[in-house]
C-alpha positions as CSV (number, residue, x, y, z in Angstrom):
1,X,-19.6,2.7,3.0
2,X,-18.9,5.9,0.7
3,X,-22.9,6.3,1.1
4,X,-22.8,10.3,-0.1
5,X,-20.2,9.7,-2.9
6,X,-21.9,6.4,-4.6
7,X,-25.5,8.1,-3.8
8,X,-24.1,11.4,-6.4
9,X,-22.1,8.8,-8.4
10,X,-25.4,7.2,-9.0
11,X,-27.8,9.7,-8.7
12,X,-30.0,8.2,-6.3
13,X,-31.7,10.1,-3.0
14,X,-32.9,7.3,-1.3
15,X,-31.6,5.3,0.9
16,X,-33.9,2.0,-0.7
17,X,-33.0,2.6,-4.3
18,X,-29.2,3.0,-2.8
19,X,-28.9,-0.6,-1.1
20,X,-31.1,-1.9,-4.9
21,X,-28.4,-0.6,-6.5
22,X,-25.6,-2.0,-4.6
23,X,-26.9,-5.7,-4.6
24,X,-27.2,-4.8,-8.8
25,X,-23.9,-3.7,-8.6
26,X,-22.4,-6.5,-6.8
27,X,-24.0,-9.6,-8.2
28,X,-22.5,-12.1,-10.4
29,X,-23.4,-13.5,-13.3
30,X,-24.6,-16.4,-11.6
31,X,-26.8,-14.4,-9.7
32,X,-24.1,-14.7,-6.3
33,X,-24.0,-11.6,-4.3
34,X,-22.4,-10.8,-1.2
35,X,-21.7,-7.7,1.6
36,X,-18.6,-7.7,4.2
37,X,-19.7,-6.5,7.6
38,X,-18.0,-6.3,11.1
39,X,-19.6,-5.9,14.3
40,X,-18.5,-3.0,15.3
41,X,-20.2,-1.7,12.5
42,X,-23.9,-3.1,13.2
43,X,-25.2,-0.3,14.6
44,X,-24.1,2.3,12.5
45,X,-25.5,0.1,10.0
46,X,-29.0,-0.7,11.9
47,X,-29.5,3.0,11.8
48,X,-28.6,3.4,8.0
49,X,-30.6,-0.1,6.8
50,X,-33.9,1.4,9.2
51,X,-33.9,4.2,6.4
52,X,-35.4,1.9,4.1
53,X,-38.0,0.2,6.2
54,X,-41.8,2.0,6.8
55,X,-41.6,0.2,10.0
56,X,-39.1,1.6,12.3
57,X,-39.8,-1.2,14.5
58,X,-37.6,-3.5,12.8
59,X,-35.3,-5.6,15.2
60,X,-31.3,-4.9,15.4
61,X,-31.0,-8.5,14.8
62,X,-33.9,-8.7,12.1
63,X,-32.4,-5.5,10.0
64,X,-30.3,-7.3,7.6
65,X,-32.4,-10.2,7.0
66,X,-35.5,-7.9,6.5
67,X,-33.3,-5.9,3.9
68,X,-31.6,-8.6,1.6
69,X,-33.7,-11.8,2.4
70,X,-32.7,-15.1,3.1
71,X,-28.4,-15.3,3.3
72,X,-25.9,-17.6,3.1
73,X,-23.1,-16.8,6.0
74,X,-19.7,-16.5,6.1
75,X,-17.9,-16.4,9.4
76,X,-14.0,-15.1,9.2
77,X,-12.7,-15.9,12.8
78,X,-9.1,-15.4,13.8
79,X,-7.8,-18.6,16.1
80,X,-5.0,-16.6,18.0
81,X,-7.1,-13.3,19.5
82,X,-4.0,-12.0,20.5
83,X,-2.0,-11.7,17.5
84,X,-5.5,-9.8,16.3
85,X,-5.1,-7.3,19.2
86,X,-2.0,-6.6,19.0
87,X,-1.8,-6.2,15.3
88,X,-4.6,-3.9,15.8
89,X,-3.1,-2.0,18.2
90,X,-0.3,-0.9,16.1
91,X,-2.3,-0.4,12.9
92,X,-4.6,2.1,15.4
93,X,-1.2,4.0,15.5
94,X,0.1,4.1,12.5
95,X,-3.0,4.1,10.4
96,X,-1.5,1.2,8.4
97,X,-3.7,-1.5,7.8
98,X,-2.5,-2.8,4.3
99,X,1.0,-2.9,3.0
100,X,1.9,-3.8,-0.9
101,X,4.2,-7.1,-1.0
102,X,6.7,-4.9,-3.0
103,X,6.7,-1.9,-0.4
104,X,9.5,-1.0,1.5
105,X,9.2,-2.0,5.3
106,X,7.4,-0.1,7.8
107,X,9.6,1.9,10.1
108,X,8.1,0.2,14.0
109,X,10.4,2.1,16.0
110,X,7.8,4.7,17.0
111,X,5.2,2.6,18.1
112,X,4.7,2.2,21.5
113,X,3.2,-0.7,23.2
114,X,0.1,-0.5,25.7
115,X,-0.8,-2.9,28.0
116,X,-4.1,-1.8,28.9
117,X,-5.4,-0.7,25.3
118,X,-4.1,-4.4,24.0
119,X,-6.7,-6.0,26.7
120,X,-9.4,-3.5,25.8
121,X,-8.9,-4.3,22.1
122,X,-8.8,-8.2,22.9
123,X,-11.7,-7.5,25.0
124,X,-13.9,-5.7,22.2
125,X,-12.6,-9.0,19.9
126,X,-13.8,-11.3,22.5
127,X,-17.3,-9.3,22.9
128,X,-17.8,-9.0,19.2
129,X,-17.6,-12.8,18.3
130,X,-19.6,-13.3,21.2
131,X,-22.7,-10.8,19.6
132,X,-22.1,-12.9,15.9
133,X,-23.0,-16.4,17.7
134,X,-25.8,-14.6,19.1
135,X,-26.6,-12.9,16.1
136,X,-26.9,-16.4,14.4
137,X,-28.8,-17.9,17.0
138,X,-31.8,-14.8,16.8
139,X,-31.7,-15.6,12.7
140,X,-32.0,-19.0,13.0
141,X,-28.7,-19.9,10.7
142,X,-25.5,-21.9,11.1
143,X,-22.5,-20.1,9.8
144,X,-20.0,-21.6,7.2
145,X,-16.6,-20.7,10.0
146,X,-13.2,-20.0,7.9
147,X,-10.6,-19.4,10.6
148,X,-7.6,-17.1,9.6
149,X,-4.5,-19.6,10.4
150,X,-5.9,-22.1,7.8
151,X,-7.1,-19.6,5.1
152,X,-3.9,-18.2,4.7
153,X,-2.3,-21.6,4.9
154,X,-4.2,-23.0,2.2
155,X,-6.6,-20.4,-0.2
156,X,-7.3,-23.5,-2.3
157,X,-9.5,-25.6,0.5
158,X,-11.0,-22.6,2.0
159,X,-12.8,-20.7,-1.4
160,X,-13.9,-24.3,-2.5
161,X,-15.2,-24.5,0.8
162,X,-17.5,-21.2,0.5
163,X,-18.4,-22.6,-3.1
164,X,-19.7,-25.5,-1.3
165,X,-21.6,-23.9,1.4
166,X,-23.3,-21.5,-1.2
167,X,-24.3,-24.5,-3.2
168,X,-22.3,-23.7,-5.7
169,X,-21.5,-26.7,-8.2
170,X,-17.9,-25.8,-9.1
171,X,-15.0,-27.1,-7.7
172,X,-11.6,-24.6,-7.6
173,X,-8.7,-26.4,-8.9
174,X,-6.2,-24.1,-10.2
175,X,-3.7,-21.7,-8.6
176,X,-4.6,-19.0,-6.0
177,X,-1.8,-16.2,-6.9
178,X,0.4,-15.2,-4.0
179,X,-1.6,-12.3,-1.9
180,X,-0.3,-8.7,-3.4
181,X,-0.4,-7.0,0.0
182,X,2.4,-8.3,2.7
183,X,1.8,-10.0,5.7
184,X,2.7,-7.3,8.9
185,X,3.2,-9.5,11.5
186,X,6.9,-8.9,12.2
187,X,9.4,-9.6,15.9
188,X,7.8,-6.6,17.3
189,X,4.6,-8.0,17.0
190,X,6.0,-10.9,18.7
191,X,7.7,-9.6,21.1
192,X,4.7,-7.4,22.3
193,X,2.2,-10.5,22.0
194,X,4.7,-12.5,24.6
195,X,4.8,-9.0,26.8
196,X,1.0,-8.8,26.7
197,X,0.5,-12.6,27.7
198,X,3.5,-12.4,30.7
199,X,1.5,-9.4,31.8
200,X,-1.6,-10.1,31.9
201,X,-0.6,-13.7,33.4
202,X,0.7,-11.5,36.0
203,X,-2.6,-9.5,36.6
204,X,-4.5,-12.7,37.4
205,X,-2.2,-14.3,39.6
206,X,-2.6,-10.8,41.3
207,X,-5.9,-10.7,41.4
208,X,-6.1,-14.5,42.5
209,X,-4.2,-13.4,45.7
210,X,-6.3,-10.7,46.4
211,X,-9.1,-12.3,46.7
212,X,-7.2,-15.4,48.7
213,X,-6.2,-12.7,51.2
214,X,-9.4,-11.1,51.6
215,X,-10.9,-10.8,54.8
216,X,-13.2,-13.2,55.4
């Protein structure tokens, strides 16, 4: 969140006049705000958002709600959880997680591929969706879902979409620009998604016969 370098930047001490300042700074003029999060996040952000409550007994859950009012949510979800793990897994080890269209490509030959820290990242994915629908189920509010596949298919559908679940009265017709950052999915990627799904078929067939041959 760059707390420290927008608090100096906007010479603010407190925590409460910092988050006032960042819904000022990221409204609209149609009055429209809005704040990316990811769940692996929530608790570092619990613990920052408590800073500006007198009650300390606020609720993980009840935090963000308690801090910006009544929202409007938008849900990104990725259909194909292991394309997300793997492409995770090799951004986690080359520290690339945006490339410019116009770049030259990356160089994949060091990476190595990881069986068991793709299922622990797939894992974590699986676990964090899983605290979201609970997360809308303690606040009481039904998500607007955009799933990956189809927002990169078509941009178009997907921001009218949003504009329609905000209530929005304006209806997108002209032309999305082609995205400026490159898409990294590449045959390595493919060929480690296949490898991951061959393995870990394996495991389970393995661990199916193990408890078949148990004694009973």
């Amino acid at each position: 969140m760059h707390v420290a370098r927008w608090k100096a930047e906007w010479n603010v001490d407190l925590t409460k006049d910092y988050v006032e300042r960042v819904k000022s700074e990221a409204r609209t003029e149609n009055g429209v705000w809005g704040v990316k999060v990811m769940m692996q996040y929530f608790d570092d952000l619990y613990g920052f958002l408590l800073d500006v409550h007198d009650d300390q007994s606020v609720g993980r859950f009840a935090i963000i709600e308690r801090t910006f009012g009544e929202l409007n949510y938008v849900w990104m979800t990725r259909r194909d959880k292991v394309a997300q793990a793997i492409s995770l897994h090799k951004a986690y080890q080359n520290s690339v997680w945006t490339v410019e269209r116009e770049a030259r490509p990356l160089d994949d030959r060091e990476l190595v591929f990881d069986f068991n820290e793709v299922d622990r990242i797939f894992s974590e994915i699986v676990k964090n969706e899983a605290d979201w629908k609970a997360y809308f189920q303690s606040v009481g509010k039904q998500p607007h879902v955009i799933v990956y596949e189809d927002f990169i298919e078509n941009y178009q559908a997907m921001v009218n979409s949003v504009l329609n679940h905000l209530g929005i009265q304006f209806l997108f017709e002209g032309k999305i620009e082609e995205s400026r950052l490159r898409r990294q999915w590449n045959q390595l990627s493919e060929n480690w998604k296949n490898r991951y799904l061959r393995l870990k078929q394996e495991a389970q067939q393995g661990s199916a016969l193990n408890i078949a041959n148990a004694p009973q």
